[in-house]
Structures are given as C-alpha cells and as structure tokens.
N, C-alpha and C positions, 0 to 999 in steps of 0.2 A: 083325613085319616090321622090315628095317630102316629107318633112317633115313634112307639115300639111296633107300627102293623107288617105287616108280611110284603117286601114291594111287587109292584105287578111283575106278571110271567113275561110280559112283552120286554120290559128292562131289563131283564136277567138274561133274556137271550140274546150271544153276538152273532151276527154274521158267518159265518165261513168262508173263509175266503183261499183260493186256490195261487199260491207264490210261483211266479214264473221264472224268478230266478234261479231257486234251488233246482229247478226242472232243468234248466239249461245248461247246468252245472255239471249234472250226474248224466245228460245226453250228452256234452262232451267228453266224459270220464269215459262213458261205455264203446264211441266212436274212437278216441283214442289208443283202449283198451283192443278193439277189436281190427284198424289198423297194424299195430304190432304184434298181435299174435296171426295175421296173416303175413303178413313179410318174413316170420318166422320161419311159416312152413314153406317158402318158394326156397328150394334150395336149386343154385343157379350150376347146372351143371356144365361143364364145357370138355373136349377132344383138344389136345395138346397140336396144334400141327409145325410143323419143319418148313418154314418157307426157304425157298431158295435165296442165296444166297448171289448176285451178281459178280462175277470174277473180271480178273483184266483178261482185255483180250488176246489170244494169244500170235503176236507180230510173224513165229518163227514157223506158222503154220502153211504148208507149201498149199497153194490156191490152187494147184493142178489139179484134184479132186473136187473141186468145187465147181457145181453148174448151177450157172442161173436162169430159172425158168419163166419168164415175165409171161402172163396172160394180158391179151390186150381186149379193149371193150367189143371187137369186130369179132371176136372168138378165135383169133389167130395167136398163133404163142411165138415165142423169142427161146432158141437155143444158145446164152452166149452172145446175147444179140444177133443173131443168124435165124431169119423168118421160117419156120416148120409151122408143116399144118396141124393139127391135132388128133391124129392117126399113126401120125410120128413120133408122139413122146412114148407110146411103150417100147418100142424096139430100139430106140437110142437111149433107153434108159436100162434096157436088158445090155445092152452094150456098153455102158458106162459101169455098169456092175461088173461082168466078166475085167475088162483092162484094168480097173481098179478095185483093190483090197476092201476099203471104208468110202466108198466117197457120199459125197455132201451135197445137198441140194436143195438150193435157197426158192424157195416161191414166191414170185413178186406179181405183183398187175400195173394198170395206169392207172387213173382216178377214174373212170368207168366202166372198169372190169368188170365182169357179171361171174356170180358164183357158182355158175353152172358149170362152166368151163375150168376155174379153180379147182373145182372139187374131182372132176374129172381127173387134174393133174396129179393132187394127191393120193385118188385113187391109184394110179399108175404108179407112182412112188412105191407107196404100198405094195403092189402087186409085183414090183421087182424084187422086192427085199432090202430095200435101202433102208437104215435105220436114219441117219442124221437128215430129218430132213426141219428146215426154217422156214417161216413164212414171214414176209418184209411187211413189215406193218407203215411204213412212209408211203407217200405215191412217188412215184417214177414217172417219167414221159414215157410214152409207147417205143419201146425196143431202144431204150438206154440199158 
C-alpha cells in the first residue's frame, strides 16, 4: 500500500478496557457516604436517673427497734437469734409493730437458705405494715 492509503479498520480499533481502580474508589466514596449519613439519623436517646447516693451510717441510732430475722436452710427462722418456727413471724411482727413507732427489720439467711421460706418472711413484713425493712446480702452461720 501506499503511503497516503487509508490504515486497516483492525489498527484503528482499541480495546476497552474496564479500570478497577476508579471503581473502587467511588465504592468507597458511596460506603463512606452512606456510613455517616446513617450514624446521623441514630439519635441516641437516654432517661436521666438519680442513683442513690450511700450515706454514713448512723452510730446514734437506738438498735431496740431493730429485729433480725435469719432464715435457715432447714426452713426454721431466728428471732434475735431465738429459734421460731414459721407460723411465728406474723404475730410477733404484728407485735413488734404495735410496742414500736418505726421499727426495722433486717432479713438475713445462712449460705443455704432456700427462697421459699425468705419470701414468705417478706411477705409477712409486708403484711404488718412495717416499711424499713433490709435484706443482708453476706452469709451468716445459722442463728448468729
């Protein structure tokens, strides 16, 4: 051919070729993008709460109001350390209500108290009307 002729169709045509870079580029851009416009909308609500607050104990507080009611693993309770059976604690607690104003009443167990018998306790608490009442979260020996 000559040198002024037309070149082949085959020469003039390139390839296409698809770039994986820019691709990866612009799927980061959009993951990015679509990342912080969801963290936007989570708006994290919360309720303000008042935790208590632990005070010193008070030394000048007279203990004659206070009864301790120890449940032991056998189902038998402690009055004060004084063995009652469990038939006993609502009428000596109807009776600890009447002689005193406010009184207090600590609930304790041994290390295999069973919660049937605790709960019974508390129920009876309840049922007198005593507001203060505590529950000993340590263990204790049986009828200490």
């Amino acid at each position: 051919m000559a040198a002024g002729s037309i070149p082949r169709i085959e020469e003039s045509k390139k390839k296409a070729r698809i770039e994986i870079i820019p691709l990866i580029d612009v799927i980061f851009f959009l993951l990015a993008t679509f990342v912080l416009f969801t963290l936007s909308l989570a708006k994290i609500q919360s309720l303000p709460v008042n935790l208590p607050v632990a005070g010193q104990p008070d030394t000048k507080q007279n203990n004659d109001d206070l009864v301790t009611l120890q449940v032991s693993d056998q189902g038998t309770c402690y009055w004060n350390k004084e063995l009652i059976n469990v038939s006993e604690i609502g009428p000596r607690l109807q009776n600890l209500k009447t002689q005193i104003a406010k009184p207090r009443v600590l609930i304790a167990g041994d290390d295999k108290a069973r919660f049937g018998v605790t709960i019974l306790a508390l129920d009876e608490v309840r049922k007198a009307g005593i507001e203060q009442v505590s529950v000993e979260t340590r263990v204790r020996g049986t009828g200490r």
